[in-house]
C-alpha positions in Angstrom: 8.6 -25.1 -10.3 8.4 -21.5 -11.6 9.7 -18.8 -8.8 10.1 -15.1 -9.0 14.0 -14.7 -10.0 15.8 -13.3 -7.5 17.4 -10.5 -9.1 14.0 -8.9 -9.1 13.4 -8.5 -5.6 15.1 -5.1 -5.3 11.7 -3.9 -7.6 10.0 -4.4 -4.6 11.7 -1.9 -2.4 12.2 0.6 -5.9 8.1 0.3 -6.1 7.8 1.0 -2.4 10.4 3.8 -2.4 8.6 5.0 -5.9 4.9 5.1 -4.4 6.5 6.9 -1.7 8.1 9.9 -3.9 5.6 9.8 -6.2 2.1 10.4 -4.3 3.7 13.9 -3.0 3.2 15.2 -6.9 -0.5 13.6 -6.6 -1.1 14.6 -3.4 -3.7 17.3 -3.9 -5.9 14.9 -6.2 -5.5 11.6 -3.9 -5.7 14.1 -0.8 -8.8 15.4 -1.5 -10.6 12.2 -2.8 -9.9 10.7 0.6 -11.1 14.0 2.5 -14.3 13.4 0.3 -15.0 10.1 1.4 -14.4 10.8 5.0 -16.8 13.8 5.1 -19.7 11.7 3.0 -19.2 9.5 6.7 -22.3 9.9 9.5 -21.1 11.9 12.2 -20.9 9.4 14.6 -18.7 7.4 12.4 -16.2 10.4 11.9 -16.5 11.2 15.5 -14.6 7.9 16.3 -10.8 7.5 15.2 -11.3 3.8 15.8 -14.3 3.7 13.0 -12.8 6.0 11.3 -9.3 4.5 11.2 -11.5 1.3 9.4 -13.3 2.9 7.0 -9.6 4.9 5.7 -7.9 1.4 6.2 -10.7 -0.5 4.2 -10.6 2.4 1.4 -6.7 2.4 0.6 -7.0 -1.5 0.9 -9.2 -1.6 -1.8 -7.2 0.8 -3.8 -4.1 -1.5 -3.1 -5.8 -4.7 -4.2 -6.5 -3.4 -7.4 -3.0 -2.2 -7.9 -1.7 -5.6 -6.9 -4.4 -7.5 -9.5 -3.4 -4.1 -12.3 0.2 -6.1 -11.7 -1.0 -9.9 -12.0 -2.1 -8.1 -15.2 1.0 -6.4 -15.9 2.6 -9.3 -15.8 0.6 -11.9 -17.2 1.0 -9.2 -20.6 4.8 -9.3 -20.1 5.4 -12.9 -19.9 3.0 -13.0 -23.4 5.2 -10.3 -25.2 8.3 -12.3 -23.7 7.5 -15.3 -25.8 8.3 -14.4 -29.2 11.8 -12.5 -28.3 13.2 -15.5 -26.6 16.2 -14.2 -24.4 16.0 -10.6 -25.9 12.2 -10.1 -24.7 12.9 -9.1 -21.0 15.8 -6.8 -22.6 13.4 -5.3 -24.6 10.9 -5.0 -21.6 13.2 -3.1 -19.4 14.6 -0.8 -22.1 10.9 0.3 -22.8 10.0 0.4 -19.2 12.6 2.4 -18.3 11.6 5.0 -21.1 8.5 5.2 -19.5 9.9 5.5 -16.2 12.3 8.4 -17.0 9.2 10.1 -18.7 7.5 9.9 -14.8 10.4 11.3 -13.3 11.0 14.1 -15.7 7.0 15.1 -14.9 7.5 14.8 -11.1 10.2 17.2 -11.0 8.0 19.3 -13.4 10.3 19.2 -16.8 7.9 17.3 -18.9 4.3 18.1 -18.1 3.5 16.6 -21.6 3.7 12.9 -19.3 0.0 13.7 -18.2 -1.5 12.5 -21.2 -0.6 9.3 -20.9 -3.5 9.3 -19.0 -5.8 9.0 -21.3 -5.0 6.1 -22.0 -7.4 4.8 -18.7 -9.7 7.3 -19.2 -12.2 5.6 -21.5 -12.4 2.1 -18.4 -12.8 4.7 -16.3 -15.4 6.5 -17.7 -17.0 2.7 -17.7 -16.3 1.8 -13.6 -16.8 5.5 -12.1 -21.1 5.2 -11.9 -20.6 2.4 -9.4 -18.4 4.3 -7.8 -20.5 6.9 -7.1 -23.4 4.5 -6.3 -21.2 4.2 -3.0 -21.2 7.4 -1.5 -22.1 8.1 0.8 -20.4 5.3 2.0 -22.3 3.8 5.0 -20.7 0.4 6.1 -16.7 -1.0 5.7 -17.9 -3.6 2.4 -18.9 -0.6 0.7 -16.0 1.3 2.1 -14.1 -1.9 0.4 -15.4 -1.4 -2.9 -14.9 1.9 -3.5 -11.2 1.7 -2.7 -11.5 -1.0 -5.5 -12.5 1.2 -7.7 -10.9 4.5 -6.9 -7.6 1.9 -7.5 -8.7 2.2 -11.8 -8.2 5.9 -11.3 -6.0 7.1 -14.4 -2.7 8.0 -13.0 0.6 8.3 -14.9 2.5 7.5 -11.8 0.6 4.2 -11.6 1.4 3.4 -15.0 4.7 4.0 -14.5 4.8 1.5 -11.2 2.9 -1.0 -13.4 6.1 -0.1 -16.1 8.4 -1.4 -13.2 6.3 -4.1 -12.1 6.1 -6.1 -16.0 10.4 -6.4 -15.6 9.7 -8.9 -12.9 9.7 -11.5 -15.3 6.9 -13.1 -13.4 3.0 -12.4 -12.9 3.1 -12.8 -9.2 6.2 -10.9 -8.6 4.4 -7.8 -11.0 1.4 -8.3 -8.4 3.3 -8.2 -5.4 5.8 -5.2 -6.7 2.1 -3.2 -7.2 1.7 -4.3 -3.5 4.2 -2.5 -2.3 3.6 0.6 -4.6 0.6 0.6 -3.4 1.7 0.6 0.4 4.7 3.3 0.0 1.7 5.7 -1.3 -0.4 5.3 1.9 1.4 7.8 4.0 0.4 10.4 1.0 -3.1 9.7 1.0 -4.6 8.5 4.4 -5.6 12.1 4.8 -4.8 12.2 8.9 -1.6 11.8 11.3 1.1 14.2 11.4 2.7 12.3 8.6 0.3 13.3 6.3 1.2 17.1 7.1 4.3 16.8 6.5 4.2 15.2 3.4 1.9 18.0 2.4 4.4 20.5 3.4 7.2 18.8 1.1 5.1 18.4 -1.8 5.1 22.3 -1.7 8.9 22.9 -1.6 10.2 23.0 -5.2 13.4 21.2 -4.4 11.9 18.4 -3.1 9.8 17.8 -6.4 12.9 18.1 -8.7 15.0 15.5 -5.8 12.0 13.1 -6.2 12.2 13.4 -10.1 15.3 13.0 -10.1 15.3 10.1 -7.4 12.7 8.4 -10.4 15.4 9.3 -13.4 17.9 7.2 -10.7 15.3 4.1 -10.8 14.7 4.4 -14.2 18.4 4.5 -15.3 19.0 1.0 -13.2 15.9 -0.4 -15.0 17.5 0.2 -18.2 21.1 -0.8 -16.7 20.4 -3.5 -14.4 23.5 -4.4 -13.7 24.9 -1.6 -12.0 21.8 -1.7 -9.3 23.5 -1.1 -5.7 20.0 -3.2 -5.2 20.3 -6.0 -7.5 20.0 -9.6 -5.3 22.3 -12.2 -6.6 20.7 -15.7 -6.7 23.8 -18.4 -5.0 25.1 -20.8 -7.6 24.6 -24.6 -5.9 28.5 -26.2 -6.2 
């Protein structure tokens, strides 16, 4: 029976910790998309935190379930380029995702802003998805609320790739899903666009320091990608006797 191997569990709290730090850099973009969609809301919808509190959850849900199938993706592609290296593919893997990775935190903390470009390399589905998209709004009921979130997931973002990076070293399609998951979660306090968590989020994403500590916090996660090893995080699987 194939099961995620258990020294890749810690990925799971990295990709949380990750979409936490890393949706303060994004905040203005991701902040504003959600204030968007709550505006294009009726009145009477907006009026009501309970309705409104739906249509929010039912947008970042959306945007999470894509994440989590961008992962499946992530690693079905992984466990493919695996197969010719035999035991040096998931060395190769991590040495290139951590590359990747470092890139990300070197852009967060504002020392590389040449890491945008990157992308591009979405732009071209996106160009393809965003019409139905914007068929949505205004969005009127929690389905349509659904599938926008879907869609808004595809958005090109360099900090996504970079979770997705992390997500292929799982060694296993399900665990790359589930390590999107909880990127996708550890973003939400960034990007609900209400609560007092929100604001101060916003606050920190304006501090300097706290750019540079998240970069660097992402050169941290990067270096233990590369160096497994020495990962205070690393779960060790019990030998039977």
């Amino acid at each position: 029976m194939n099961v995620i191997d258990p020294n890749f569990y810690h990925s799971f709290v990295v990709a949380f910790l990750m979409g936490l730090f890393s949706s303060m850099h994004c905040l203005g973009m991701c902040g504003s998309i959600i204030g968007t969609l709550t505006l294009s809301l009726r009145q009477e919808i907006r009026q009501h935190k309970s309705q409104l509190t739906l249509f929010v959850f039912s947008y970042n849900l959306g945007r999470i379930l894509s994440y989590a199938f961008g992962g499946l993706i992530a690693g079905l592609v992984g466990k493919v380029f695996l197969l010719p290296f035999e035991e040096h593919g998931h060395r190769i893997l991590q040495i290139i995702s951590a590359l990747f990775m470092a890139g990300a935190g070197l852009y967060v903390a504002g020392w590389f802003p040449g890491f945008a470009y990157i992308e591009r390399l979405g732009a071209r589905f996106w160009r393809i998805i965003e019409p139905f998209g914007q068929r949505l709004i205004p969005v009127s009921t929690l389905p349509h609320a659904l599938f926008f979130g879907i869609i808004w997931g595809w958005l090109p973002c360099g900090l996504v790739y970079m979770a997705l990076a992390l997500a292929t070293t799982t060694g296993d399609p399900l665990g790359s899903a589930l390590t999107m998951t909880a990127f996708g979660i550890g973003t939400l306090p960034a990007v609900v666009g209400v609560g007092i968590m929100t604001n101060l989020l916003t606050t920190f994403s304006t501090i300097r320091k706290f750019k540079i500590f998240a970069g660097l916090f992402l050169l941290a996660i990067a270096f233990f990608a590369a160096f497994p090893d020495l990962n205070p995080l690393r779960f060790h699987s019990m030998q039977p006797e």
